[in-house]
RODO-2510 file (C-alpha; in nm, 4 decimals, decimal comma):
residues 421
     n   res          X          Y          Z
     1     x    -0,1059     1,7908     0,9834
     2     x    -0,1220     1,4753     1,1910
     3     x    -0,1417     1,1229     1,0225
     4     x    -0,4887     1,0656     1,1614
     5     x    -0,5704     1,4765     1,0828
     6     x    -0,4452     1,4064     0,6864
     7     x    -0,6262     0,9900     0,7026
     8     x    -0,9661     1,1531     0,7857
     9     x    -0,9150     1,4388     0,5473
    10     x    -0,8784     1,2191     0,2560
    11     x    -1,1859     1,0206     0,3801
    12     x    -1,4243     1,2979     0,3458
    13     x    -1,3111     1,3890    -0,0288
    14     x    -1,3191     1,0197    -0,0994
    15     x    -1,6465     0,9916     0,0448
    16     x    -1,8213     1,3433    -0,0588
    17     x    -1,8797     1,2825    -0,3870
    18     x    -2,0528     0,9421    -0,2827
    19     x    -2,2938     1,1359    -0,0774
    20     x    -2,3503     1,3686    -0,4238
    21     x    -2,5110     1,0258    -0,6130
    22     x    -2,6538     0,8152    -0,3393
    23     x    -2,9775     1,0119    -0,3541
    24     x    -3,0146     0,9555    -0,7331
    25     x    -2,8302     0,6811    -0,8667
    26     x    -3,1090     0,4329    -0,8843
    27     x    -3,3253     0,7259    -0,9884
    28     x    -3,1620     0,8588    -1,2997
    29     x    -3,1907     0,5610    -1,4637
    30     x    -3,5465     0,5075    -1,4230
    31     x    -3,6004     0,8299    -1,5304
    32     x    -3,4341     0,7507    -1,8548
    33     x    -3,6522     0,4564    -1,9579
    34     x    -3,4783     0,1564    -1,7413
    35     x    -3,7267    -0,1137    -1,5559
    36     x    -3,6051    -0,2075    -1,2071
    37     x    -3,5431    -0,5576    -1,2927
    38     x    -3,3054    -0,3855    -1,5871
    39     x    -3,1771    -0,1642    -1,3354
    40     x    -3,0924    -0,4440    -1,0841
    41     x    -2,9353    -0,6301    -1,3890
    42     x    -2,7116    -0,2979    -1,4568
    43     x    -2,6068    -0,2698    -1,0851
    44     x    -2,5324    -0,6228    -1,0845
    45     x    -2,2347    -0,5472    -1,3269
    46     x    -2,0452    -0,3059    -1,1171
    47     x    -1,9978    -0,6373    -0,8395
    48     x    -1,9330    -0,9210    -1,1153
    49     x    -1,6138    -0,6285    -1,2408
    50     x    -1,4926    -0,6033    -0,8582
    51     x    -1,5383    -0,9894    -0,8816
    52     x    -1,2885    -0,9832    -1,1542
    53     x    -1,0846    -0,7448    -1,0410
    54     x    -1,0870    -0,6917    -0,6700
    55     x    -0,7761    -0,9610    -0,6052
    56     x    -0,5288    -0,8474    -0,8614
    57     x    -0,5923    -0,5080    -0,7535
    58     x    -0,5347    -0,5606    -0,3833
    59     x    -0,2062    -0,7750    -0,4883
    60     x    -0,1157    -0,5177    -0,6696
    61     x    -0,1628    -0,2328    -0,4351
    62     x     0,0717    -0,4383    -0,2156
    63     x     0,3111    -0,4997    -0,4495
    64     x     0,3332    -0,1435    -0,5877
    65     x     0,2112     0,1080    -0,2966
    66     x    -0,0959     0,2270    -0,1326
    67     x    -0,0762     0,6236    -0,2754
    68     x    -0,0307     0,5507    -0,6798
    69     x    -0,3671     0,3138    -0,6764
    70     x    -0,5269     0,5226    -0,4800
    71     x    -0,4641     0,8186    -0,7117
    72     x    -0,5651     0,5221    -1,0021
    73     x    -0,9106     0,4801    -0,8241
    74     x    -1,0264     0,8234    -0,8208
    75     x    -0,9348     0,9035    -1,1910
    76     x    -1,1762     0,5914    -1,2579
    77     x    -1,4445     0,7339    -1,0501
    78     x    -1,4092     1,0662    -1,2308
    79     x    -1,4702     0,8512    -1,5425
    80     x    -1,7499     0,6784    -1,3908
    81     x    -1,9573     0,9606    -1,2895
    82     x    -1,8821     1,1609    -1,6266
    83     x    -2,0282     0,8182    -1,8081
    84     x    -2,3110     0,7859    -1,5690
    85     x    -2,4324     1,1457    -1,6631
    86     x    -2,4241     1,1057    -2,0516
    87     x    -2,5671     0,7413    -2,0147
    88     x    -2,9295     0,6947    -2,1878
    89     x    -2,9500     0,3310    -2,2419
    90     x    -2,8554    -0,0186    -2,0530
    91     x    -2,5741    -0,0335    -2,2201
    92     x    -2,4599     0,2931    -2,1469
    93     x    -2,5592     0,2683    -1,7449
    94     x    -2,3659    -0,0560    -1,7492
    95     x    -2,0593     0,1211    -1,8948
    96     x    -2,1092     0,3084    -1,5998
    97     x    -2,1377     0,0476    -1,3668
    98     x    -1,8094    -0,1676    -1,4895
    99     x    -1,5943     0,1369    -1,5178
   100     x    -1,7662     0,2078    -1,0785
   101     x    -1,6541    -0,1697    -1,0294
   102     x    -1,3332    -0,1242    -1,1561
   103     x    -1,3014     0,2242    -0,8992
   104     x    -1,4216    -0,0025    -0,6530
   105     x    -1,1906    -0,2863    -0,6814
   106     x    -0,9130    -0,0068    -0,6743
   107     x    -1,0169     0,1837    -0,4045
   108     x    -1,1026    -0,1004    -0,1247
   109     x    -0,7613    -0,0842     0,0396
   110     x    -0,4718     0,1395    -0,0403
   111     x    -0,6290     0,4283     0,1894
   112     x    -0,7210     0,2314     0,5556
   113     x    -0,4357     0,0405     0,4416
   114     x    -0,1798     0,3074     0,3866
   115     x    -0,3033     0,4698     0,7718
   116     x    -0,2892     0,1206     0,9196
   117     x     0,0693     0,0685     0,8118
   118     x     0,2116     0,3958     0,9159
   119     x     0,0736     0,3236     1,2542
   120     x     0,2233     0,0028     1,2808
   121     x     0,5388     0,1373     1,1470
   122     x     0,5693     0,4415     1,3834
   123     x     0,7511     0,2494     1,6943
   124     x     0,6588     0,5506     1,9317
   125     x     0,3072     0,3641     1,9450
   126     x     0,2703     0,1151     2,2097
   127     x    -0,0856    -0,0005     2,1336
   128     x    -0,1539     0,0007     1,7963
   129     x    -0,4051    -0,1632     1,7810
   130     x    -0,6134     0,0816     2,0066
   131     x    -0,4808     0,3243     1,7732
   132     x    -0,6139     0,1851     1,4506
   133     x    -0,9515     0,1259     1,6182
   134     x    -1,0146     0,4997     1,6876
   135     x    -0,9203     0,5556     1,3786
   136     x    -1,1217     0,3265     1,1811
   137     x    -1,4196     0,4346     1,4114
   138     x    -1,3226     0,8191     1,3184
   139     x    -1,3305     0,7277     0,9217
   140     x    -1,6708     0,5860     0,9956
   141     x    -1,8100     0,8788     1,1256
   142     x    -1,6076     1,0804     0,8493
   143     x    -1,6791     0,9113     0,6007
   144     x    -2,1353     0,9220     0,7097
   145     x    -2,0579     1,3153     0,7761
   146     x    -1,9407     1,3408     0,4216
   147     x    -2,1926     1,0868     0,2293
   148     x    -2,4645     1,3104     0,4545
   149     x    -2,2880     1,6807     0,3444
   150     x    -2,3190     1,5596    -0,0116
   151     x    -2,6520     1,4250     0,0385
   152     x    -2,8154     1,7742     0,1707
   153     x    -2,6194     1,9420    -0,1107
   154     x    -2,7614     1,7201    -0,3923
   155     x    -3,1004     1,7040    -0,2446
   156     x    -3,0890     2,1152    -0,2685
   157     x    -2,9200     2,0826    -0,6010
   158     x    -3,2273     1,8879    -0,7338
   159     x    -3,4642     2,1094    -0,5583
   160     x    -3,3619     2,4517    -0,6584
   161     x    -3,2180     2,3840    -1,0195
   162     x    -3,4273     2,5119    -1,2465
   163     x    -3,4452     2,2831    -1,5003
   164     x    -3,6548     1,9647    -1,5882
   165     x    -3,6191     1,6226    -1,3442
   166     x    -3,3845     1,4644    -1,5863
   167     x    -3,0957     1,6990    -1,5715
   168     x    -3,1858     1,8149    -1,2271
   169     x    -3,0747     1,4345    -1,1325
   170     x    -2,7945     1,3865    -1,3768
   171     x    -2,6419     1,7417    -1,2013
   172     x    -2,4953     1,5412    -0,8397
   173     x    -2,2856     1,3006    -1,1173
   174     x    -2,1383     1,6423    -1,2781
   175     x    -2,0627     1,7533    -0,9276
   176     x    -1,9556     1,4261    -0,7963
   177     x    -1,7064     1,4463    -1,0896
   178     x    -1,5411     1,7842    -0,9886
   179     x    -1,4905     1,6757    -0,6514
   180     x    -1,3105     1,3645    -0,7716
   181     x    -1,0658     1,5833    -0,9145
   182     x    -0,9919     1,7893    -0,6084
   183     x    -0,9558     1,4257    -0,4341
   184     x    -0,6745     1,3704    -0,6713
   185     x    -0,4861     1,6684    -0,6018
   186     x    -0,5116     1,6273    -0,2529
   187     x    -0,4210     1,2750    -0,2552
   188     x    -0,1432     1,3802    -0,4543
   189     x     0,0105     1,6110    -0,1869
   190     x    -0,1678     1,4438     0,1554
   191     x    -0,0297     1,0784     0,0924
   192     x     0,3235     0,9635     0,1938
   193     x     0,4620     0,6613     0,1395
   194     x     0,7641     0,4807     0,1918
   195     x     0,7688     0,2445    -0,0792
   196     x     1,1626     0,1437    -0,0463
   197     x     1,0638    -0,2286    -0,0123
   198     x     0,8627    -0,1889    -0,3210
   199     x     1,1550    -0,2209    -0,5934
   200     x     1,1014    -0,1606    -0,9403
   201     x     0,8113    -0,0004    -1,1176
   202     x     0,4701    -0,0852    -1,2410
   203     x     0,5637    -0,3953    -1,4403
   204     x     0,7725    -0,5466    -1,1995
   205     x     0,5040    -0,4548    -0,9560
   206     x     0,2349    -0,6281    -1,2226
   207     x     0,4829    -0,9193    -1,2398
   208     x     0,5009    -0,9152    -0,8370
   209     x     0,1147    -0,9000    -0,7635
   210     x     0,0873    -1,2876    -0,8683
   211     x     0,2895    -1,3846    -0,5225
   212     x     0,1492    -1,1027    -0,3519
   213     x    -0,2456    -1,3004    -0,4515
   214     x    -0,1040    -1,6363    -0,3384
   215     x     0,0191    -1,5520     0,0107
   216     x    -0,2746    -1,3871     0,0764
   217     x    -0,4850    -1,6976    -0,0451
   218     x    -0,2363    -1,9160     0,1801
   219     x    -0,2883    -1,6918     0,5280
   220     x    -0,6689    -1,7056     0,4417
   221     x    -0,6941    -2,0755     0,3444
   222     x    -0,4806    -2,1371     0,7144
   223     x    -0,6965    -1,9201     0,9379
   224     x    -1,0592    -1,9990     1,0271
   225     x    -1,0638    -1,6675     1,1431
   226     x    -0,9809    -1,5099     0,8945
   227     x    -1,2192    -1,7101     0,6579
   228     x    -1,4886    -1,6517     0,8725
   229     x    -1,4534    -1,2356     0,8455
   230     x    -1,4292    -1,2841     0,4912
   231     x    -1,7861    -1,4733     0,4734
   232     x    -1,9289    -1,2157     0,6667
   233     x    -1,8909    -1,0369     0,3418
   234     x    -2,0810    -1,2456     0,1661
   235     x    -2,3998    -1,2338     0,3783
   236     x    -2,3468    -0,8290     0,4651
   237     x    -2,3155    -0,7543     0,0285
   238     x    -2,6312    -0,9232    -0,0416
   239     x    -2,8389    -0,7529     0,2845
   240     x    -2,6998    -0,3769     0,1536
   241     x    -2,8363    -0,4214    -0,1634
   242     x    -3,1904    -0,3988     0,0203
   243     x    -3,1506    -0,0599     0,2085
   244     x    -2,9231     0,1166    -0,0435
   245     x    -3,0368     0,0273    -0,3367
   246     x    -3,3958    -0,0372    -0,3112
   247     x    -3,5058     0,2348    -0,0296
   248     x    -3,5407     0,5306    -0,2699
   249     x    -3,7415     0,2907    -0,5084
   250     x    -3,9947     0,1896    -0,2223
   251     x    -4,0024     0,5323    -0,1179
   252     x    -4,1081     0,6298    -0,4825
   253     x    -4,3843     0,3852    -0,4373
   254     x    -4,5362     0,4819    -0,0884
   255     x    -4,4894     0,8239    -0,2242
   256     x    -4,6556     0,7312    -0,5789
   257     x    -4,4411     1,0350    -0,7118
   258     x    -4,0293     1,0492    -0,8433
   259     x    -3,9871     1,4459    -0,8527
   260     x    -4,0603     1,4381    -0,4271
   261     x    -3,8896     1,0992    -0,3863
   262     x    -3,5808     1,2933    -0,5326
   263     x    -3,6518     1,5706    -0,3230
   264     x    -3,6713     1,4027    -0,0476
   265     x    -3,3746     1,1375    -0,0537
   266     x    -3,1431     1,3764    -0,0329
   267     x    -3,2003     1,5242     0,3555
   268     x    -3,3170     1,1617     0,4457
   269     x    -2,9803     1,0514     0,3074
   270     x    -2,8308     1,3117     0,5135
   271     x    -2,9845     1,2455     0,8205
   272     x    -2,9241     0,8681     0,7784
   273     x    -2,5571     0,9124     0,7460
   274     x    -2,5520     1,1815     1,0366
   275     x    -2,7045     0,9105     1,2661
   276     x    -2,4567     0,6711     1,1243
   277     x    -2,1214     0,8482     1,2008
   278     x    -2,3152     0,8836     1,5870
   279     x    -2,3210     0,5146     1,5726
   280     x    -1,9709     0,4800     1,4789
   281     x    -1,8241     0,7601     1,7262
   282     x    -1,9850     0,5130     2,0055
   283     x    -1,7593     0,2273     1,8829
   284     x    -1,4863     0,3220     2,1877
   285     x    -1,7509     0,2994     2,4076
   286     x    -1,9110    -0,0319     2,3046
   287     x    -1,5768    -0,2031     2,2746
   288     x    -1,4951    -0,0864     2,6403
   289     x    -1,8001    -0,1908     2,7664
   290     x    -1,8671    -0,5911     2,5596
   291     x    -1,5836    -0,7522     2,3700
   292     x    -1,5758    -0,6638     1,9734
   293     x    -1,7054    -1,0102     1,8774
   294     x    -2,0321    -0,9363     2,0863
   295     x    -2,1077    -0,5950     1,9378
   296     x    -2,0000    -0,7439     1,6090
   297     x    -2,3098    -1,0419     1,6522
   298     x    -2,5079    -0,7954     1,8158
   299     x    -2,5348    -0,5238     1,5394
   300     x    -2,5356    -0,7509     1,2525
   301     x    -2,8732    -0,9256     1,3915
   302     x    -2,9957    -0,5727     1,4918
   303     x    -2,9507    -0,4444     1,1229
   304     x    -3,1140    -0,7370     0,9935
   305     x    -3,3918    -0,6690     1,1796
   306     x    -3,4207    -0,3161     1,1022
   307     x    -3,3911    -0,4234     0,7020
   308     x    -3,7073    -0,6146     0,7820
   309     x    -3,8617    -0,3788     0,9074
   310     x    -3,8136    -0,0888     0,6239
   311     x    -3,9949    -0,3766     0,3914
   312     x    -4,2943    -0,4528     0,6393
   313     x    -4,3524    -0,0173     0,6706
   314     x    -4,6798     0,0758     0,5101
   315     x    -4,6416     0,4587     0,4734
   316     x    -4,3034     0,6934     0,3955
   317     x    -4,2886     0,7974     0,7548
   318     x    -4,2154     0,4454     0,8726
   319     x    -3,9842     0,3525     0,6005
   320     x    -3,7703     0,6256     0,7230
   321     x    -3,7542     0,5589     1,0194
   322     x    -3,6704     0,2452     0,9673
   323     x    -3,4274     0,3543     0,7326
   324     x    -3,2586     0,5494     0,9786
   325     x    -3,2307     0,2753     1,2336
   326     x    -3,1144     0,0829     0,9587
   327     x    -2,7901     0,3146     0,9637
   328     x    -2,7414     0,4191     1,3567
   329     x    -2,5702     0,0074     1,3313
   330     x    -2,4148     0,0317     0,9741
   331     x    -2,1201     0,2491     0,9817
   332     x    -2,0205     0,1109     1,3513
   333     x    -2,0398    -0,2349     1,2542
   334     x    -1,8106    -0,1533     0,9370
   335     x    -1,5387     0,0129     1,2364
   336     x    -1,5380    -0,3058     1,4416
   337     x    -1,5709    -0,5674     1,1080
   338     x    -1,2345    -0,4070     0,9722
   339     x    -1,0631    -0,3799     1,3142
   340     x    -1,1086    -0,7740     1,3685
   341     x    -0,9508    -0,7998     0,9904
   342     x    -0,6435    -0,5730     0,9991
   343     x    -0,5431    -0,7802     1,3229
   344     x    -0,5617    -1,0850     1,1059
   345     x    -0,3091    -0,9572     0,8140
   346     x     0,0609    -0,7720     0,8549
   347     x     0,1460    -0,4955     0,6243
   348     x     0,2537    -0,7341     0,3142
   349     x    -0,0917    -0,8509     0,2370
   350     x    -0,3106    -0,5993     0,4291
   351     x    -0,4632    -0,4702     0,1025
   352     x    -0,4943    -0,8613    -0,0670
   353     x    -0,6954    -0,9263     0,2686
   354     x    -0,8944    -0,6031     0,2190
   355     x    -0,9263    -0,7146    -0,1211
   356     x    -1,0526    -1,0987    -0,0648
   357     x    -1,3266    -0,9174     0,2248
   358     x    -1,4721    -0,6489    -0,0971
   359     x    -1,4668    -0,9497    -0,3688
   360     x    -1,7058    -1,1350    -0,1343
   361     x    -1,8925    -0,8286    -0,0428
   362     x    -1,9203    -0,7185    -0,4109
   363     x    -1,9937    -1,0475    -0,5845
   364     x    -2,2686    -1,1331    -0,3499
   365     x    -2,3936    -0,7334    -0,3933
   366     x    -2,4621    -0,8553    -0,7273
   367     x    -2,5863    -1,1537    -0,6679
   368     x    -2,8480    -0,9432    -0,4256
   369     x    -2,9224    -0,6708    -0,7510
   370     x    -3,0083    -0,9426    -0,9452
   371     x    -3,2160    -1,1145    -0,7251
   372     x    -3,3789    -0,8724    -0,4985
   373     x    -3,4676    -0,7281    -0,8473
   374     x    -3,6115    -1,0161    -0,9516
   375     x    -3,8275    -1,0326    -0,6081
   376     x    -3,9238    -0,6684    -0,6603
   377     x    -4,0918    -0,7408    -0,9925
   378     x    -4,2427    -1,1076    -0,9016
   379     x    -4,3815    -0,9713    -0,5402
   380     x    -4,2704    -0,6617    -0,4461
   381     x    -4,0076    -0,4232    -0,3161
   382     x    -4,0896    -0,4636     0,0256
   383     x    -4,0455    -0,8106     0,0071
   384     x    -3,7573    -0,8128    -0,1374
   385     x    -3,6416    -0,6173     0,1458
   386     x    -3,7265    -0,8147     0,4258
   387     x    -3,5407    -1,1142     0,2315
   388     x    -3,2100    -0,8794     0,2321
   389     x    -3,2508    -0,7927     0,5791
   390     x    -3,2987    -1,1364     0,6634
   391     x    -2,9509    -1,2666     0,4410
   392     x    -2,7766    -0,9668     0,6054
   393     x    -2,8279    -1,1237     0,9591
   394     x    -2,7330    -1,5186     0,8981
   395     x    -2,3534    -1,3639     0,8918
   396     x    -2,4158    -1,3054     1,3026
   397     x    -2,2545    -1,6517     1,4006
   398     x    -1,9243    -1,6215     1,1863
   399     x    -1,8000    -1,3624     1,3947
   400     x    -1,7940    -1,6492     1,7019
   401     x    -1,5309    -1,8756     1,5041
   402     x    -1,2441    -1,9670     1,6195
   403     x    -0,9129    -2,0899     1,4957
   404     x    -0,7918    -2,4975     1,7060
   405     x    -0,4794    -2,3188     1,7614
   406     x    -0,6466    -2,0125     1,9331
   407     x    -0,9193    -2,2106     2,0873
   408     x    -0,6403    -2,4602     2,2434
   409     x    -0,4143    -2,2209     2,3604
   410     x    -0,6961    -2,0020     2,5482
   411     x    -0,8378    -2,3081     2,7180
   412     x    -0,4856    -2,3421     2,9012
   413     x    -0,4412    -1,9869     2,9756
   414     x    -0,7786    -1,9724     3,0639
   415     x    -0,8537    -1,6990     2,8178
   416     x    -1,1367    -1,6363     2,5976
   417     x    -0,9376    -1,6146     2,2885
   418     x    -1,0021    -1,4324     1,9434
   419     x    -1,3205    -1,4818     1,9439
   420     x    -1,3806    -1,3028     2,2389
   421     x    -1,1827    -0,9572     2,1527
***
């Protein structure tokens, strides 16, 4: 099996499970009692843990090796969805939420960042770059094929389970928990790494991961660039909150009825992730066609928009539509975004970079729970809606910085520079 073959394969396990609970996991916990402002305080934990966490885990999956935290990561999930199915209080759910943080923080690197380093380590390739691109833009549309396979599966699971609405929605977290186990096994047997530079064990690797955090702080801190992808985060975690979070709760509303809503979520889901990995298998075609910075501005102002307009729709039908437009832009923009920052990082800090993009992404995510809850409950969940949507397109002008070096050096070759790719 090819690199790319066994890179994508790994992608849909990771990924599967995902598509299991995004139907129902701000559902369940309504059903068992929680308000949405409690629920947006409970989500909000899961992004203050990757806050916490997300840097000394990316050092430390460059210090140690992309395969062992990977393997870490899913036996956390495991743990997460086993807690999130026995949880019955807000306590409980945010048990459930730290321990998903924590799988989080683990798991935003050591996989793109164990295929981006065997690509750039295999000399046979001349452009790796191009490489890693089709790639990345391949996991997109992997990675929305899987979330929508899962989705379909748990909406039917819901559907045709015949028992009550509270363990027909706690059943995707069971299942969502066996297929993190086969994602272990697999990983287990799919991943190789040379880890030869990576003396020692996991205490010298603990001992390492300091360093590892501080040159990655130092390239950031000397690269505009590289700052500038990072803020992107910052905007793009608070605007997601809106659409992911919030969609099945407005739905609820226009649809004044939770046992359809969960019916429902799951083939819109689906369908929403099936037009996403479409948008992300055009990613070749847009890159070939504008430069990756003006796709980049392009879809993140498009998405915004499309946020907006999910909170301004008056009836279900128009919500998901919008909802779908929402995604068509999400999963390529995610391709392109991650391109621009792997060609900002080498292998020695590719996962601390990774790392330092999610710990903006995540912290603001929680930032957004909290207060797009707290909108939801003063005003209303379509307003707090068009508030993400409009967050998630301010990050449009970072992608046009530029570092003085760059900038100074394309003026004399007459060159657009990075900003420009």
């Amino acid at each position: 099996m090819t690199l790319r073959n066994r890179f994508w394969l790994l992608t849909a396990l990771r990924w599967l499970p995902t598509g299991f609970i995004v139907p129902v996991v701000a559902l369940l916990p309504l059903e068992r009692g929680l308000s949405i402002a409690e629920y947006g305080r409970v989500a909000a934990v899961q992004g203050i843990v990757v806050l916490l966490l997300e840097l000394p885990t990316g050092g430390f999956t460059d210090a140690l090796g992309r395969k062992p935290v990977f393997l870490a990561s899913a036996v956390v999930a495991v743990a997460s969805y086993v807690t999130s199915s026995l949880a019955h209080s807000v306590l409980a759910f945010a048990l459930a939420y730290g321990l998903a943080g924590t799988f989080r923080a683990l798991d935003s690197g050591p996989l793109n960042s164990w295929f981006v380093d065997a690509v750039h380590d295999d000399e046979t390739i001349d452009e790796p770059a191009a490489v890693v691109a089709r790639g990345l833009s391949g996991y997109a549309s992997v990675l929305g094929i899987s979330i929508a396979t899962g989705a379909v599966l748990s909406g039917a699971v819901i559907a045709w389970l015949p028992v009550d609405r509270e363990a027909a929605l706690t059943a995707p977290f069971v299942i969502a928990a066996a297929l993190g186990c086969v994602q272990i096994v697999a990983a287990a047997l799919l991943m190789h790494e040379d880890r030869s530079d990576r003396r020692g064990g996991v205490l010298d690797s603990v001992r390492a991961t300091p360093t590892t955090i501080l040159a990655g702080l130092r390239l950031m801190w000397g690269s505009r660039v590289l700052r500038a992808l990072v803020a992107v985060e910052l905007f793009w975690g608070f605007g997601i909150v809106a659409f992911e979070s919030f969609m099945p709760i407005r739905l609820s509303e226009l649809f004044d009825d939770r046992d359809l809503t969960a019916s429902v979520m799951g083939p819109v889901t689906a369908a929403a992730w099936g037009v996403s990995a479409l948008g992300a298998a055009a990613v070749p075609f847009l890159v070939r066609r504008w430069t990756m910075t003006q796709v980049s501005v392009a879809l993140r102002i498009l998405q915004g928009a499309t946020v907006v307009a999910m909170g301004l729709a008056g009836g279900p039908a128009a919500l998901i539509v919008g909802f779908f437009a929402t995604y068509a832009v999400h999963s390529a923009a995610g391709a392109i975004y991650e391109t621009l920052l792997h060609e900002q990082v080498s292998n020695r800090n590719r996962a601390t970079a990774l790392s330092l993009a999610s710990m903006a992404f995540q912290s603001s995510a929680a930032v957004g729970a909290i207060t797009l809850g707290a909108i939801a409950s003063g005003f209303s969940t379509g307003t707090s809606m068009m508030v993400g949507g409009v967050v998630l397109a301010l990050a449009a002008p970072l992608f046009l910085v530029r570092d003085p070096v760059s900038a100074a050096a394309a003026g004399r070759r007459g060159d657009p520079g990075f900003a420009d790719r």
